[in-house]
C-alpha positions as CSV (number, residue, x, y, z in Angstrom):
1,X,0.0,0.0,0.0
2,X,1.2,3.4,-0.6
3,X,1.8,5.6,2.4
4,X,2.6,8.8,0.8
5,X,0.7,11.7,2.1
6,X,-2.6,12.7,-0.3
7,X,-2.8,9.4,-1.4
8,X,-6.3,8.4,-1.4
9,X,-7.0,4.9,-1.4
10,X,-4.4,3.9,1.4
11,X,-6.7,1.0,2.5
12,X,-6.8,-0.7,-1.3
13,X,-3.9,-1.5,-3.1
14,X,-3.6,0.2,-6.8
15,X,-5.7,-1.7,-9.6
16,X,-2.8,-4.2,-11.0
17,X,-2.5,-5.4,-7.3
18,X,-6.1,-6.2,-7.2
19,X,-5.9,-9.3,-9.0
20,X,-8.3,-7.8,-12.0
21,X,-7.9,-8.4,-16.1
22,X,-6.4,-11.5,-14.7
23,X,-7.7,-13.4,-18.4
24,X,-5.9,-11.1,-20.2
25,X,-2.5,-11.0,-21.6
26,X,0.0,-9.1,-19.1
27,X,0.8,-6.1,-21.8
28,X,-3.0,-5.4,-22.4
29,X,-3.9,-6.3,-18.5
30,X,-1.2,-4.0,-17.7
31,X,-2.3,-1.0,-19.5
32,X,-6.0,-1.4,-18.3
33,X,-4.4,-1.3,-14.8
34,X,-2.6,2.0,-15.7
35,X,-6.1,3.3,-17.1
36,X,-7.9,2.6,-14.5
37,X,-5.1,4.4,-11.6
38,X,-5.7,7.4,-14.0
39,X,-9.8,6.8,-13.7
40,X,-8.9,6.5,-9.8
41,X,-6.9,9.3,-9.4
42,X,-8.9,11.7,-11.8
43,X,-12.1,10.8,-9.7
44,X,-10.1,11.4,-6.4
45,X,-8.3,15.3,-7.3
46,X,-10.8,16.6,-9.9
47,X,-13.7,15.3,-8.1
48,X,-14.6,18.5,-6.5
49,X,-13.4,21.0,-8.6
50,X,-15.2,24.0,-9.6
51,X,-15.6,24.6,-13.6
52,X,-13.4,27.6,-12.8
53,X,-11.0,25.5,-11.2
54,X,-10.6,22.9,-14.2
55,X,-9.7,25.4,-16.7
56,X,-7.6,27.7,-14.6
57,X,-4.1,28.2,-15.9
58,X,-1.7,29.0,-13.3
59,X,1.8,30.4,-14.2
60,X,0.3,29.5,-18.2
61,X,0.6,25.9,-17.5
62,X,-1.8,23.9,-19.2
63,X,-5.4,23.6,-17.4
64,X,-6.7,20.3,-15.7
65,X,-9.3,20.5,-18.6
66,X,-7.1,20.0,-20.8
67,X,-5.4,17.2,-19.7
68,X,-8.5,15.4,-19.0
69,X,-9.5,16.1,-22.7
70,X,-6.4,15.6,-23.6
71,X,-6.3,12.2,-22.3
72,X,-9.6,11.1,-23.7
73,X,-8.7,12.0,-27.3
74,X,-5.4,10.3,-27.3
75,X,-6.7,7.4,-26.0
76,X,-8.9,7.2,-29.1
77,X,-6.5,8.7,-31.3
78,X,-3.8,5.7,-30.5
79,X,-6.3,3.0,-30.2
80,X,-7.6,3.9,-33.7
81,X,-3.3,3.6,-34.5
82,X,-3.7,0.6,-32.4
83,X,-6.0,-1.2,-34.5
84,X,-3.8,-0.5,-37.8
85,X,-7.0,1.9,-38.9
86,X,-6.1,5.7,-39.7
87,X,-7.5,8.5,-38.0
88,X,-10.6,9.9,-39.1
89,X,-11.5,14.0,-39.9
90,X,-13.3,14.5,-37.0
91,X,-10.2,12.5,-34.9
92,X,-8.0,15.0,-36.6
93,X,-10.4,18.4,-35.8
94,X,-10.6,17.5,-32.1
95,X,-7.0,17.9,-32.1
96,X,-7.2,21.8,-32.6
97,X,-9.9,22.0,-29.6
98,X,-8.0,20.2,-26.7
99,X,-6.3,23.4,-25.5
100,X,-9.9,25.5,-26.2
101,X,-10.4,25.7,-22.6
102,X,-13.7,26.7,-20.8
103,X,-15.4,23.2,-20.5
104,X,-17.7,22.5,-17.7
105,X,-17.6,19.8,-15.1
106,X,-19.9,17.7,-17.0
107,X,-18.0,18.1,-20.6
108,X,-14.9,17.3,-18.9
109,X,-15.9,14.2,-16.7
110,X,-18.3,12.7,-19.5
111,X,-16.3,12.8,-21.9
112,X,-13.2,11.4,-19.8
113,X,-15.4,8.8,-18.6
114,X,-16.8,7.4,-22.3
115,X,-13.2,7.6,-23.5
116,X,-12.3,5.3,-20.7
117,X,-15.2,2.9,-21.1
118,X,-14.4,2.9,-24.8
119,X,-10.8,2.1,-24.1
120,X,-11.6,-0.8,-21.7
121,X,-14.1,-1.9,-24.8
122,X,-11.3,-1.4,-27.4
123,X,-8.8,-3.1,-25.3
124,X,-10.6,-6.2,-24.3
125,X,-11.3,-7.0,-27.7
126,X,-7.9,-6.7,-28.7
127,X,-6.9,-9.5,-27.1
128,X,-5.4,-12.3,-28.8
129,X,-3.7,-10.2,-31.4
130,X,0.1,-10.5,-32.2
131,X,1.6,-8.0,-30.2
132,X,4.8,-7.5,-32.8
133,X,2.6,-6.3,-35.4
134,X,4.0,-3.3,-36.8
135,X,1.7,-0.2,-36.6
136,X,2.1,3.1,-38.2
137,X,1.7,6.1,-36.1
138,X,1.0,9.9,-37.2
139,X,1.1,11.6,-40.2
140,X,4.7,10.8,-40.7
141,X,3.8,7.2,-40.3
142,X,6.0,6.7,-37.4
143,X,6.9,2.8,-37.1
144,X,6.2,0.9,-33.9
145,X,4.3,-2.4,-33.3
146,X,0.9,-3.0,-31.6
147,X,2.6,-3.9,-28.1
148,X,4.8,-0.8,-27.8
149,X,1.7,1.2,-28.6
150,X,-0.2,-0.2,-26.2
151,X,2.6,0.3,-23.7
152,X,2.6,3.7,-24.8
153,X,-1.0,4.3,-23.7
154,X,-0.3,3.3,-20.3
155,X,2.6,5.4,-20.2
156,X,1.2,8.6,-21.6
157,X,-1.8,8.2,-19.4
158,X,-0.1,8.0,-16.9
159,X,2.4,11.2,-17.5
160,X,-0.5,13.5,-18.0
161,X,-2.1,12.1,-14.6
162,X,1.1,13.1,-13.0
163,X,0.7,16.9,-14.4
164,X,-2.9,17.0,-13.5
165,X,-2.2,16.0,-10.4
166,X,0.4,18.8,-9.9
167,X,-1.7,21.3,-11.9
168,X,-5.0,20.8,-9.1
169,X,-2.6,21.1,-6.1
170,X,-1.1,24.3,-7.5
171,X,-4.8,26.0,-8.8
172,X,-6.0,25.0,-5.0
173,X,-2.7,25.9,-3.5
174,X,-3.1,29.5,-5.1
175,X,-6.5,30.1,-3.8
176,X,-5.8,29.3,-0.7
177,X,-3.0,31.7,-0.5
178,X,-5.0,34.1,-2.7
């Protein structure tokens, strides 16, 4: 268990400790596990913030809106990679609108929480598939295969996570001082 202080959910162990996915392969179980920490920890520090709160930029640093849109997009944006499929206009045009700013609660949160349903969805049924297939990411047709993308989604997840989680103790930090 982690003892660090702020950590929320001292009394149950972080989702791959949990026993969960267990019928999946361990590269697909462990990026569901990383999904659902993010889901966890979303739930736990943005869970009371106000709309003016989420979209606050402190110091210009990217809002806690952002990175929860942020997140949600990517994670259909790579999937779509994932899948060897290429992304589609609309995909592309919600690129542009991430950094838009001045969602409310419930844009935020329902749309982080469909793109994190759709990602278990996507994920689940992905299992089974060879793992070294090569995918092309981007525009430039970057060159990976489908297990170090998948690998990647856990690991950008889990990188913006980190910032939101900085970004909500700064914006309440401020106000407290303020």
């Amino acid at each position: 268990m982690n003892s660090m202080p702020g950590r929320h959910l001292t009394k149950i162990p972080e989702p791959w400790l949990r026993g969960t996915n267990e019928g999946l392969p361990p590269v697909l179980r462990s990026v569901l596990h990383a999904l659902e920490l993010a889901k966890e920890d979303i739930d736990h520090w943005c869970g009371d913030l106000t709309d003016g709160q989420l979209n606050a930029r402190p110091f210009g640093i990217e809002s806690v809106s952002y990175h929860i849109s942020h997140l949600a997009r990517s994670l259909d944006r790579l999937l779509t990679y994932a899948e060897g499929r290429e992304l589609s206009a609309a995909q592309l045009e919600s690129l542009g609108s991430e950094l838009a700013g001045g969602s409310s609660r419930e844009e935020v949160f329902g749309e982080w929480n469909a793109a994190f349903q759709m990602a278990s969805r996507r994920l689940h049924a992905s299992a089974g598939r060879d793992l070294n297939e090569s995918r092309s990411v981007g525009r430039r047709q970057f060159q990976t295969t489908l297990g170090g993308l998948l690998m990647h989604i856990g690991d950008h997840t889990q990188r913006h996570v980190g910032q939101l989680i900085t970004t909500v103790k700064i914006v309440k930090g401020s106000q407290r001082e303020g």
